[in-house]
C-alpha positions in Angstrom: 149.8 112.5 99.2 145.9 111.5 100.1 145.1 108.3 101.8 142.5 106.5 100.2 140.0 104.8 101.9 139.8 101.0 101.7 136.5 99.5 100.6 135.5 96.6 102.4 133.0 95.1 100.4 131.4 92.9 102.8 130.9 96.1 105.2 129.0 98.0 102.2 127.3 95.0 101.4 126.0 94.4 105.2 125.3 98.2 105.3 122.9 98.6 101.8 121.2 95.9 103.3 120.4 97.0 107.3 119.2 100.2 104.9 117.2 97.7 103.4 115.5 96.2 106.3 115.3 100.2 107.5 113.1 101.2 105.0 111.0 98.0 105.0 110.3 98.4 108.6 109.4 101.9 108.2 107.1 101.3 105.5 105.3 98.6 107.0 104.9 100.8 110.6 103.6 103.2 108.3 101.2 100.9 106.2 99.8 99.8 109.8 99.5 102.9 111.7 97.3 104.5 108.6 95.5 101.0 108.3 94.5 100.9 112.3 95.6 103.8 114.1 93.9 106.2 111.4 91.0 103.2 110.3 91.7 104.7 106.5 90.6 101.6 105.3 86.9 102.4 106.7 86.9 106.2 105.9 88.3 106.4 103.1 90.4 109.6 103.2 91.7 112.2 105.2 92.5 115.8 104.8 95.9 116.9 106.3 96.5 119.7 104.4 94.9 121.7 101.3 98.0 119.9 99.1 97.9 116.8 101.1 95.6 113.8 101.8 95.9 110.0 103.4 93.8 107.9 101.1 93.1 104.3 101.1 94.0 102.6 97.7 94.4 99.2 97.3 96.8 98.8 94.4 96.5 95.1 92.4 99.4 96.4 89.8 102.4 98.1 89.6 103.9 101.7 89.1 100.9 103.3 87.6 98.8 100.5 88.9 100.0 98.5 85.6 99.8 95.1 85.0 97.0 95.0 87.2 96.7 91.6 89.0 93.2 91.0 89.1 92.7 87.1 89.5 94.6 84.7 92.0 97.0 83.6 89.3 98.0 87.4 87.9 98.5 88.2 91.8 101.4 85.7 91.8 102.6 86.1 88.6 103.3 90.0 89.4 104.8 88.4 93.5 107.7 85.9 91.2 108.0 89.1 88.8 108.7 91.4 91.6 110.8 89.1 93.7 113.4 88.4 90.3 114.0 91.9 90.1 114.5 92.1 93.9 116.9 89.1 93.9 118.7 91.0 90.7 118.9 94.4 92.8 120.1 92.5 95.7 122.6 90.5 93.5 124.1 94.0 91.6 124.3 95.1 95.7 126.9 92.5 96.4 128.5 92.7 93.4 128.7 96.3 93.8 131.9 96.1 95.4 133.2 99.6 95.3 129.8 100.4 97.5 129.0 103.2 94.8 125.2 102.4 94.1 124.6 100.3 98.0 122.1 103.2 98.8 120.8 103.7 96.5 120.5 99.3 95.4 119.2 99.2 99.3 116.3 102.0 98.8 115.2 100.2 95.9 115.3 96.8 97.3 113.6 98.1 100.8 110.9 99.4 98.8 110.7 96.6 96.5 110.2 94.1 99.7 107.8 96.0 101.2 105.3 96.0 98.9 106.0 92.5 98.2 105.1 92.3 101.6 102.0 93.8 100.5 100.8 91.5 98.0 101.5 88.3 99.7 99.7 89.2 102.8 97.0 90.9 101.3 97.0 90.6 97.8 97.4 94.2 97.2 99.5 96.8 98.0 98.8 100.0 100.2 99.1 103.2 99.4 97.8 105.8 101.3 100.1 108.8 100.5 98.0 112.0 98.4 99.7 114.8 97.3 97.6 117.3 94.7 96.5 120.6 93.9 93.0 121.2 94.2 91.5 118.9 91.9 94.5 117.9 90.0 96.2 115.0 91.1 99.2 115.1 89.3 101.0 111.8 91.4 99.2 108.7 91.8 98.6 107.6 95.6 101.6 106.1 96.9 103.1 105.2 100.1 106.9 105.2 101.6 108.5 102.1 99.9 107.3 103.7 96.1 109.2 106.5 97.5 112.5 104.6 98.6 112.6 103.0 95.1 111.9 106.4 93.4 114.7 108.1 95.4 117.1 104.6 95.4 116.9 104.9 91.6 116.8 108.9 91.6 120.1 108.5 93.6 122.2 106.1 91.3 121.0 108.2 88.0 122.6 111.3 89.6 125.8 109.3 91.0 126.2 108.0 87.4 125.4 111.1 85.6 127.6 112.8 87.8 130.3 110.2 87.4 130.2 110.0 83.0 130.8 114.1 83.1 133.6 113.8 85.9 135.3 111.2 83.5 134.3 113.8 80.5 136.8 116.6 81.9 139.6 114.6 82.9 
């Protein structure tokens, strides 16, 4: 006979969000050491690699700079829009009390606050992170917190994906 393991939910709960704070604080050290460290603001961009670049971008809308927030009242507009989803992520984290999607809720909701960070203090968010091939620049510039929520979201596609063709066999 296997034990199972009991789920505290409160412990999950605490742990998707010091994940949260984790990733926030990570991308807001990186946001500052390309900003004065590297001064990308003032040049612009910086070769790393053939494949990789840091480039300044100062991003007024979303994913795919949409909704573009380009008066006082747009900017926020898009800060209340961005915050209800981050209050809804953070709500389905707590509710979430099997701790199957805390991760991947956490790396979302990291991401999420940090560029809501972003647009508070500045108005914009930074992205800074260039990844192409030559000439073709197949991702938009982004910068660690897009990549938390891409990867949160990634994460819980796979863990349900995964899940619905376990269920399928048995």
């Amino acid at each position: 006979m296997v034990a199972q393991r009991k789920v505290d939910p409160d412990r999950n709960f605490l742990r998707g969000l010091s994940v949260a704070l984790v990733v926030l604080a990570i991308d807001q050290a990186a946001k500052w050491f390309v900003t004065h460290s590297f001064h990308l603001e003032e040049r612009g961009a910086i070769e790393l690699l053939p494949i990789f670049n840091l480039a300044w971008v100062e991003n007024e809308g979303v994913s795919l700079n949409l909704l573009a927030a380009d008066t006082h009242l747009m900017r926020w507009i898009l800060v209340a829009f961005t915050a209800a989803i981050a209050l809804g992520v953070l709500i389905w984290m707590w509710r979430d009390r099997g701790g199957r999607n805390v991760t991947g809720l956490a790396l979302v909701l990291g991401g999420a606050l940090g560029n809501i960070l972003d647009r508070v203090r500045l108005g914009f968010v930074v992205d800074f992170l260039d990844l192409h091939f030559g000439d073709l620049h197949p991702f938009l510039v982004f910068n660690v917190a897009d990549t938390s929520i891409s990867v949160g979201v990634l994460m819980m596609i796979a863990r349900a994906s995964l899940s619905r063709d376990r269920k399928a066999v048995a």
